[in-house]
C-alpha positions as CSV (number, residue, x, y, z in Angstrom):
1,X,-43.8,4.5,-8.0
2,X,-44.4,7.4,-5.3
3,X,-41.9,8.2,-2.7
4,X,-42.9,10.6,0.4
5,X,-40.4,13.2,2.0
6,X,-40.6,16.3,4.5
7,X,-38.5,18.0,2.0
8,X,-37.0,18.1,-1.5
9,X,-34.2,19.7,-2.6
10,X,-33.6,20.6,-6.0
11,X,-29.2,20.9,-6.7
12,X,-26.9,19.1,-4.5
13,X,-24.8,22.4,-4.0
14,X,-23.8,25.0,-1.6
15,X,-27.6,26.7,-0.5
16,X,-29.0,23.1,-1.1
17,X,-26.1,20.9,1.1
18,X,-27.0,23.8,3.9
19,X,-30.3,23.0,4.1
20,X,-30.5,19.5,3.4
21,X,-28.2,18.3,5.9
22,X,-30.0,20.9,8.5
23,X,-33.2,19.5,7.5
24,X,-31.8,16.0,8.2
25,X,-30.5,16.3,11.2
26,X,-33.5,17.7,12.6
27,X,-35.3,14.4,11.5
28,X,-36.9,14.9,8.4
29,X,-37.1,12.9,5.8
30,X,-35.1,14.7,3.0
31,X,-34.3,13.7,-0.7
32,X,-32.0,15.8,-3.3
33,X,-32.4,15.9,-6.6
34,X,-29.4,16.5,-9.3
35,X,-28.9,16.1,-12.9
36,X,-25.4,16.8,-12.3
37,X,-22.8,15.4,-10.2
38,X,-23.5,15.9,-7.3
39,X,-21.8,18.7,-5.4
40,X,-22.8,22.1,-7.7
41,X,-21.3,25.0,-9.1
42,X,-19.2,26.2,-6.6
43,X,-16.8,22.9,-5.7
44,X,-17.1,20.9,-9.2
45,X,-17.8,24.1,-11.9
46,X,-16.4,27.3,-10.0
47,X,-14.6,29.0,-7.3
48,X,-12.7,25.9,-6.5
49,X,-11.4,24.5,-9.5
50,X,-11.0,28.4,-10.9
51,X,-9.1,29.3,-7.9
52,X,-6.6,26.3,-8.7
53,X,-6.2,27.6,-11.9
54,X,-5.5,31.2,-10.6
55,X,-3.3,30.1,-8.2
56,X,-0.3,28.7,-10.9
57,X,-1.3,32.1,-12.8
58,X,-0.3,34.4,-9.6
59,X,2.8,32.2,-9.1
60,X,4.0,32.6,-12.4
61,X,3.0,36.3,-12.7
62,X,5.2,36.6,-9.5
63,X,8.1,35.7,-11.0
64,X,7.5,37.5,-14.0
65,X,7.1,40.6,-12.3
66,X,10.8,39.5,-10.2
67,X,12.8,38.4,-13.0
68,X,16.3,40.5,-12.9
69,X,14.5,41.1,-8.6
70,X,16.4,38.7,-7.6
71,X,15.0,35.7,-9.1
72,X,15.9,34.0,-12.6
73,X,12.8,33.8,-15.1
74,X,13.9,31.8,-17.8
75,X,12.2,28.2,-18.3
76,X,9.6,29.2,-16.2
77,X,5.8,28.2,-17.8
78,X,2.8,26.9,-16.9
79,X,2.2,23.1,-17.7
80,X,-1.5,23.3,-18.8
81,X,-1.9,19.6,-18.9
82,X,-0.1,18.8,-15.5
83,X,-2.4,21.6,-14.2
84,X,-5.2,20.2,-15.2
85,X,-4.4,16.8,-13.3
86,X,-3.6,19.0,-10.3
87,X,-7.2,20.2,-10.6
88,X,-9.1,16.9,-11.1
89,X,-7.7,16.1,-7.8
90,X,-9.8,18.3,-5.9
91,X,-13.1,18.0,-8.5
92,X,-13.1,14.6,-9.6
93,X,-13.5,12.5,-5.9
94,X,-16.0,15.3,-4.8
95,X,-19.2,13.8,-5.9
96,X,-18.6,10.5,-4.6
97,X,-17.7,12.1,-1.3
98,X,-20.9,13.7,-1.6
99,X,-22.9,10.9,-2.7
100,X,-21.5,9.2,0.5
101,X,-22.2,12.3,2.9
102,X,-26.2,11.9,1.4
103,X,-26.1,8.3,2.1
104,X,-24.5,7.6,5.7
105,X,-27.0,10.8,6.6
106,X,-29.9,8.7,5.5
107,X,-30.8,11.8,2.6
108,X,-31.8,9.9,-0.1
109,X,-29.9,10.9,-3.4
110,X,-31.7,10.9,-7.0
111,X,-29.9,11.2,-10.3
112,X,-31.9,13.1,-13.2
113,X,-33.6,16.2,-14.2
114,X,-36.3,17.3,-11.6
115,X,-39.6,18.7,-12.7
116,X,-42.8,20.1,-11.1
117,X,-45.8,17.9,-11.8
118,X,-48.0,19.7,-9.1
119,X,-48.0,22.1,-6.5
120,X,-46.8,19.1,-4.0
121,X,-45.3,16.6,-6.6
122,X,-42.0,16.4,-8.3
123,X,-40.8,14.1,-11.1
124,X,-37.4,12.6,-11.8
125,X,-37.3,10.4,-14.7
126,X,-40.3,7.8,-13.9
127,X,-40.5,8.5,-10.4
128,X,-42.8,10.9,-8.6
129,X,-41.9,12.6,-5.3
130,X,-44.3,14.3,-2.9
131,X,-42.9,16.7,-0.5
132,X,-44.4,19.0,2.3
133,X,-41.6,21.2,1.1
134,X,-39.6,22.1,-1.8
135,X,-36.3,23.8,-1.3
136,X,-35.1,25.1,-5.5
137,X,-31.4,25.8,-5.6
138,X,-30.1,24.4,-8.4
139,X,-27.8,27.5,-9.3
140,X,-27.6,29.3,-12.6
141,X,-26.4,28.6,-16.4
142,X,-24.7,30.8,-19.0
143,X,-27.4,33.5,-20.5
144,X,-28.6,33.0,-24.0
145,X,-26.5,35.2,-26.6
146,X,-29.2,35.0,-29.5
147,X,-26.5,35.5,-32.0
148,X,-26.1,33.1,-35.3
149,X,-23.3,30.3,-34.4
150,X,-24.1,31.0,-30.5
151,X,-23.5,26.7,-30.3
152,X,-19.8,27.3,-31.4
153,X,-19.1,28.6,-27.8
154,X,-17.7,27.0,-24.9
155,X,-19.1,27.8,-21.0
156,X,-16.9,28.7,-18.2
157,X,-17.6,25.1,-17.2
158,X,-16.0,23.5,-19.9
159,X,-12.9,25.9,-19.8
160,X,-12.5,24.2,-17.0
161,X,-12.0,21.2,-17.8
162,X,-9.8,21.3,-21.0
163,X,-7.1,19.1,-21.4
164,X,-4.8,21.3,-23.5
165,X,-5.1,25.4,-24.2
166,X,-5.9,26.6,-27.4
167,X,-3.3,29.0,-29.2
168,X,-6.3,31.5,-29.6
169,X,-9.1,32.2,-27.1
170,X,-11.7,34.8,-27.0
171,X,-13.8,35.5,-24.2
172,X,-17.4,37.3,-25.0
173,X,-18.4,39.2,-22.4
174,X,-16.3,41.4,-20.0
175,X,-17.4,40.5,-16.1
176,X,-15.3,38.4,-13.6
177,X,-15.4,35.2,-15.5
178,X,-13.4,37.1,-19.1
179,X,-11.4,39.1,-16.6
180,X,-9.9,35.9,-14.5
181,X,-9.9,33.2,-16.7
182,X,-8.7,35.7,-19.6
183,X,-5.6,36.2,-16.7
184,X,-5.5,32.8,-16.7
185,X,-4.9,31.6,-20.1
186,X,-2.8,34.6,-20.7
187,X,-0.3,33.4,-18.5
188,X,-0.5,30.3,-20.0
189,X,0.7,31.3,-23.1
190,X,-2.4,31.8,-24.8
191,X,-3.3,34.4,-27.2
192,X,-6.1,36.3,-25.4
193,X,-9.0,38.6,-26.5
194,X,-11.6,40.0,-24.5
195,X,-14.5,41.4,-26.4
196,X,-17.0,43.2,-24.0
197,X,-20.0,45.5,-25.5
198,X,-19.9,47.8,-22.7
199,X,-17.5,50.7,-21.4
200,X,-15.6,49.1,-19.0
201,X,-14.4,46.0,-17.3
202,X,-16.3,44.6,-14.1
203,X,-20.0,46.3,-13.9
204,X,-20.3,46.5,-10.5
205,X,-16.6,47.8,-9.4
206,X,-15.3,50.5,-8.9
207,X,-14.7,52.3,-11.8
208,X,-11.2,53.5,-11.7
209,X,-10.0,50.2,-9.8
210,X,-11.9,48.7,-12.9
211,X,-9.6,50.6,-15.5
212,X,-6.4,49.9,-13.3
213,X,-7.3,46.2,-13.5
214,X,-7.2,46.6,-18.0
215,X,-4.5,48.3,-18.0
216,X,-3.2,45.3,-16.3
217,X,-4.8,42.7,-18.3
218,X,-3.5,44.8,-21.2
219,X,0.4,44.8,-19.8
220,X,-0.3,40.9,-19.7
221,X,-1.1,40.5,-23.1
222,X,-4.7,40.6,-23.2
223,X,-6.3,42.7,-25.7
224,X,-9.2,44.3,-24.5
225,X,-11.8,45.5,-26.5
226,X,-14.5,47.7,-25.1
227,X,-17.7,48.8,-26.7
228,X,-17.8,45.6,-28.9
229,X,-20.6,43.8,-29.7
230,X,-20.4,40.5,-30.6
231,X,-23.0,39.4,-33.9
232,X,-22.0,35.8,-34.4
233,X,-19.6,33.2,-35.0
234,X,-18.7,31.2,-37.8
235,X,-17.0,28.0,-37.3
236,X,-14.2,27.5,-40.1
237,X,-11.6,23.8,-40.8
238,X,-9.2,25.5,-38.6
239,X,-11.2,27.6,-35.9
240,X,-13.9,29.9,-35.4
241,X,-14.4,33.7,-36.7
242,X,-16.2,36.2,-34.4
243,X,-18.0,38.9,-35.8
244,X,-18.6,42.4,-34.0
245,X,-19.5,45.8,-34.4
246,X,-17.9,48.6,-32.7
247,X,-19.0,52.5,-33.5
248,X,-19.5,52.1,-37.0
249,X,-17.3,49.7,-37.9
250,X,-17.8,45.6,-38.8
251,X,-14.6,43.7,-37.1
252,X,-13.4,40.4,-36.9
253,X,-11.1,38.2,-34.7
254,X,-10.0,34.8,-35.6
255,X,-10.0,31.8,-32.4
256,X,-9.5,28.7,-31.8
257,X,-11.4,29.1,-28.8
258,X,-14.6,31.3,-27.8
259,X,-16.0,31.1,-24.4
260,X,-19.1,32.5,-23.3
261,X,-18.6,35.2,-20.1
262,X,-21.7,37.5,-21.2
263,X,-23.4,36.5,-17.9
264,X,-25.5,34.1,-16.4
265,X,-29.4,33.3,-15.6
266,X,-31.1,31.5,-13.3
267,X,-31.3,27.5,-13.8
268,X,-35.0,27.4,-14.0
269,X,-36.2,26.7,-17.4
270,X,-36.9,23.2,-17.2
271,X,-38.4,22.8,-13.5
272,X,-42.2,23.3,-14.5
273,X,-42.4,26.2,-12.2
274,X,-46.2,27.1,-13.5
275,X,-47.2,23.7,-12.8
276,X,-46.2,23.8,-9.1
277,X,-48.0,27.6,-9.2
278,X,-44.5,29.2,-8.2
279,X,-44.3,32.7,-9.8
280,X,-40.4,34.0,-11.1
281,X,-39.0,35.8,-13.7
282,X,-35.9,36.5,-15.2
283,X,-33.8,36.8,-11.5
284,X,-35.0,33.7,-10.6
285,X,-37.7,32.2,-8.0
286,X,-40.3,35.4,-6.6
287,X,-39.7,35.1,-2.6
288,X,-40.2,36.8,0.5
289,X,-37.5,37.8,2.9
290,X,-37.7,34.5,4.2
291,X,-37.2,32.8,1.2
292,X,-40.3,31.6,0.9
293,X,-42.3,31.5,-2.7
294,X,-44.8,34.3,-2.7
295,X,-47.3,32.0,-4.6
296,X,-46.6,28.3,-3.0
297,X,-45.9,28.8,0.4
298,X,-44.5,24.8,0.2
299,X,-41.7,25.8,-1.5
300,X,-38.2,28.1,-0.9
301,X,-35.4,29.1,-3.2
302,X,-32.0,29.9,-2.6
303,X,-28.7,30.6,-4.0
304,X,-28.0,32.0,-7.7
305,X,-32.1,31.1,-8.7
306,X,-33.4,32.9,-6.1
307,X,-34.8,36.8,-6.7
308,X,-32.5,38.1,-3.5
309,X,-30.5,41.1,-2.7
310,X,-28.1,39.2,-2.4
311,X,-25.2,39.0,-4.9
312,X,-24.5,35.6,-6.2
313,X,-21.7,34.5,-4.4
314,X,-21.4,31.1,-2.7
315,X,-21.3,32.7,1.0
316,X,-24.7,34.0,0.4
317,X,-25.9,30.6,-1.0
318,X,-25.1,29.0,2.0
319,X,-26.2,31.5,4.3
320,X,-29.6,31.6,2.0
321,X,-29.8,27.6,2.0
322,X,-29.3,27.6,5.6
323,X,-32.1,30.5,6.7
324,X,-34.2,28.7,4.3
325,X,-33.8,25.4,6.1
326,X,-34.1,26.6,9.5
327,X,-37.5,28.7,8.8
328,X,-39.3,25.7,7.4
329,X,-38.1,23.7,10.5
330,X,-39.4,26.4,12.7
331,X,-41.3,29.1,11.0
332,X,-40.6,31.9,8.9
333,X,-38.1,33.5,11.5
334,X,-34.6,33.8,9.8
335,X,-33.8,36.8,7.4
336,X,-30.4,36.9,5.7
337,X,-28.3,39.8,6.6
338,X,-27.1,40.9,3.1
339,X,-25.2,44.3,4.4
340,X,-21.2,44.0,3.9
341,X,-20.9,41.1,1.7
342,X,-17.6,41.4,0.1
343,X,-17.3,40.4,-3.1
344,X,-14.1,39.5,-5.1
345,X,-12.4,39.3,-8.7
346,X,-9.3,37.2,-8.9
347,X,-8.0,39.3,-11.5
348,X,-4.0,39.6,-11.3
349,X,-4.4,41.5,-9.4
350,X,-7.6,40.7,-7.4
351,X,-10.1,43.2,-7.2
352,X,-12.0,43.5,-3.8
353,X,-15.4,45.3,-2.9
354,X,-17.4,45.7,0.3
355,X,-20.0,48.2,1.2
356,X,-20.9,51.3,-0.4
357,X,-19.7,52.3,-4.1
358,X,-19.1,56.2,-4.2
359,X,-21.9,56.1,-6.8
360,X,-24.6,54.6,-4.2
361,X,-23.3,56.9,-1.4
362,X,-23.1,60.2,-3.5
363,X,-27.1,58.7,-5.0
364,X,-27.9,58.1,-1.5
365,X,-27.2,61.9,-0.7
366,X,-24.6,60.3,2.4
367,X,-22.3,62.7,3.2
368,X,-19.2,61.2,3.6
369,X,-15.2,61.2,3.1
370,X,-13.4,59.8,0.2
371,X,-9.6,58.2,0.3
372,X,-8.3,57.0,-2.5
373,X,-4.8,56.4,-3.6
374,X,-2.6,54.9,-5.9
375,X,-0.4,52.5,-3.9
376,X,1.9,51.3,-6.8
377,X,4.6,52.8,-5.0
378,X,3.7,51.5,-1.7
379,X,6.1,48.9,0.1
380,X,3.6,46.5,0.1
381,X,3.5,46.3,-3.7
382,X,6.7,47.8,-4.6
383,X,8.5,44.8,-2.8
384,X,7.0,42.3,-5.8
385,X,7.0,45.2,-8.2
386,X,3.5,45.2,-8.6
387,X,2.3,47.8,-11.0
388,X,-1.0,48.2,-10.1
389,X,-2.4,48.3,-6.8
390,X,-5.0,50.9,-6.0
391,X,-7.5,51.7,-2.9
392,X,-11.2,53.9,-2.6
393,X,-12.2,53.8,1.1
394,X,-15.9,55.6,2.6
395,X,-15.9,57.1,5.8
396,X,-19.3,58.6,6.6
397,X,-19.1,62.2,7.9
398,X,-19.6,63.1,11.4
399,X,-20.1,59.5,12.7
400,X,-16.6,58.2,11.4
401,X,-18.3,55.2,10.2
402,X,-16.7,53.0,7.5
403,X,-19.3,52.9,4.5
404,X,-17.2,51.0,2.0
405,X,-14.1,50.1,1.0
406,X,-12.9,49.1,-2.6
407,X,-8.8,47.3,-2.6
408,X,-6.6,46.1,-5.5
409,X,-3.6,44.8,-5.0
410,X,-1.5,41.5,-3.5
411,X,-4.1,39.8,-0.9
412,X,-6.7,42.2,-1.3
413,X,-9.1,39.1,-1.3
414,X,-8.0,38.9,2.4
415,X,-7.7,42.2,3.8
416,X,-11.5,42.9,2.5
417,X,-12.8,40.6,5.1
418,X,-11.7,42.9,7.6
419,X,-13.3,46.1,6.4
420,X,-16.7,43.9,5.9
421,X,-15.8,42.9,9.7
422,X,-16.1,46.5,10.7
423,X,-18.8,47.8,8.3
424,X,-20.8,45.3,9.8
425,X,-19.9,45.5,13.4
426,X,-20.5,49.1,13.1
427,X,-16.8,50.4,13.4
428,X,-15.6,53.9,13.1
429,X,-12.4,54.3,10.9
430,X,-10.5,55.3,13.8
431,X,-11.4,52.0,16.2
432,X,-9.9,50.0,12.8
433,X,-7.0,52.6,12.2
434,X,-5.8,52.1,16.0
435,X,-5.9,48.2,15.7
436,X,-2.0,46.9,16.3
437,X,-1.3,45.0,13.2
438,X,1.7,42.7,12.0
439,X,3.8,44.0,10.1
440,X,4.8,44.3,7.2
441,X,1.9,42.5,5.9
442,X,-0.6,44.3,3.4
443,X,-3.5,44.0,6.1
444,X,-1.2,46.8,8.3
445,X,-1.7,49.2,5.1
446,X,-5.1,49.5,6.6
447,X,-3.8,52.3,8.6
448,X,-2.7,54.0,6.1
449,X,-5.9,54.3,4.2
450,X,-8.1,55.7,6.9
């Protein structure tokens, strides 16, 4: 059986949805291809459900923090299992709403692992598809460990979706996924270890913002263990035993839980990318700045498989997916704008990043001016009695242009968007300092840290 289409997509989420729809509505014939549920990483495995899950951790951290404030504490927990159903309510209906979306479109939906069979052929289970493009974003998937008992360990994905917390949970690995659902379980009444083989929390960050946010991981309850690396796990009648080395030593931690947050790798393995002649490596799918394969000019890539500048976030996938579409409607025109991306933690609390790091300015050779504070004592945060709330802002010398701005703190997931607003618009610090804001909200601090 042979089927014929303008395009294929490969994932069903945000960079593929962009372009698939696009595509469509154009008047191609498009078809998308997903082993999954449809509806991807992002809605069904990620941000969403994740950000439910941080939202009950904030609320109760709020009270916490308030207890003797002016609010009572006592008999306040989270209800894991009630959660949980809370959750499903925004995951579970999503691929049927998807599958419908496809349908009354007229994209035509396939179920099962897609895999090159030619430079112009696809396969899904017994069927063969021939496209005059291929668009590949089918996201990414936890990176291999190669330790003994790696099988023993959960992914982020199946954290997710558990119907009760374990007593004992260790996260390996020390990037945004230990550090927010570590948060998370924490406040849940979990026992929680991180065990990270680097220096610090959050590559990538800010350092000292990074070392404010475990001390407050550490203040919750989490213990942090830096410089640890993780050599196996044995699975025992009443939980699991991870093994690591740190200095000289040979350590242990007992669990009832161990979830992989060491990283993730493009989702490529199994697409027979050397039988369509479509060169990659380790960061995904080789493309130009168009998104176009270097080797197959029939097919794209986009999103967290994709060998990009761009960070993988779900913004970028769907500004990827929808540059992708558009050039192979109308040429290679469209070039994604990857400058001032912020980029967030939901750590409690959130950690936010946009522009230049002092590292890359000071590597750079920029000249430019440094604020930084501790704003602990601030209104802003003293009013919850948030312990740790820190800012790093750039200002480039002699133009008065913003270069990068690094936030911790209540809504610093917010008030991010705005520096990216003015990095990318071009924006001297004084044109954003002499905005009227309201007030007292933490987006009028702004002010106060240019």
């Amino acid at each position: 059986m042979s089927d014929s289409f303008d395009l294929l997509v490969v994932g069903t989420g945000s960079a593929a949805t962009s372009a698939a729809f696009d595509c469509r509505e154009a008047g191609w014939r498009v078809g998308v291809v997903d082993s999954r549920p449809f509806g991807g990483t992002c809605a069904l495995r990620g941000c969403d459900p994740k950000k439910v899950l941080v939202g009950a951790a904030e609320l109760y951290d709020w009270a916490r923090r308030m207890s003797g404030k002016g609010l009572a504490f006592d008999g306040v927990s989270i209800d894991w299992a009630s959660l949980m159903d809370f959750k499903r309510g925004f995951t579970e209906p999503f691929p049927g709403r998807m599958e419908s979306a496809f349908r009354e479109a007229g994209i035509s939906a396939f179920h099962g692992e897609a895999r090159f069979s030619g430079k112009e052929t696809l396969r899904v289970g017994d069927r063969e598809l021939s496209a005059r493009y291929f668009l590949i974003a089918c996201g990414s998937e936890p990176a291999p460990l190669g330790i003994p008992g790696e099988r023993h360990l959960v992914r982020s994905d199946q954290f997710l979706d558990l119907s009760s917390l374990p007593r004992r949970v260790v996260f390996v690995g020390g990037g945004y996924i230990a550090v927010e659902f570590a948060n998370v379980a924490a406040r849940a009444g979990a026992e929680v270890t991180i065990l990270h083989r680097g220096e610090r929390l959050l590559k990538g960050f800010d350092p000292d913002l990074s070392e404010e946010v475990r001390h407050a991981c550490e203040e919750a309850g989490i213990a942090v263990v830096l410089d640890a690396s993780v050599e196996r796990v044995e699975k025992g009648g009443s939980g699991s035993t991870v093994f690591y080395g740190r200095a000289s030593e040979r350590l242990s931690v007992e669990a009832d839980l161990v979830v992989h947050s060491a990283g993730r790798i493009p989702e490529i393995g199994s697409l027979g990318l050397d039988a369509a002649g479509v060169s990659y490596d380790e960061r995904g799918v080789i493309v130009d700045e168009y998104l176009q394969s270097v080797t197959n000019p029939r097919v794209y890539a986009a999103g967290d498989c994709a060998r990009t500048p761009g960070m993988p976030l779900t913004p970028v996938a769907v500004a990827e997916g929808s540059a992708a579409g558009r050039n192979m409607l109308g040429g290679a025109k469209i070039k994604v704008d990857y400058t001032a991306i912020p980029t967030v933690v939901f750590s409690i609390p959130p950690l936010a990043s946009v522009g230049l790091s002092v590292e890359e300015a000071t590597r750079r050779g920029t000249r430019f001016r440094l604020n930084r504070a501790d704003t602990a004592g601030w209104y802003s945060s003293r009013r919850t009695n948030l312990r740790h709330s820190g800012y790093k802002v750039l200002i480039e010398e002699g133009t008065g242009r913003l270069l990068g701005a690094h936030l911790l703190g209540s809504h610093a997931e917010e008030v991010i968007n705005l520096f990216s607003l003015a990095i990318q618009t071009g924006m001297t610090a004084e044109e954003l300092k002499g905005r009227i804001y309201s007030y007292p909200t933490s987006v009028s601090d702004i002010r106060y840290m240019l």
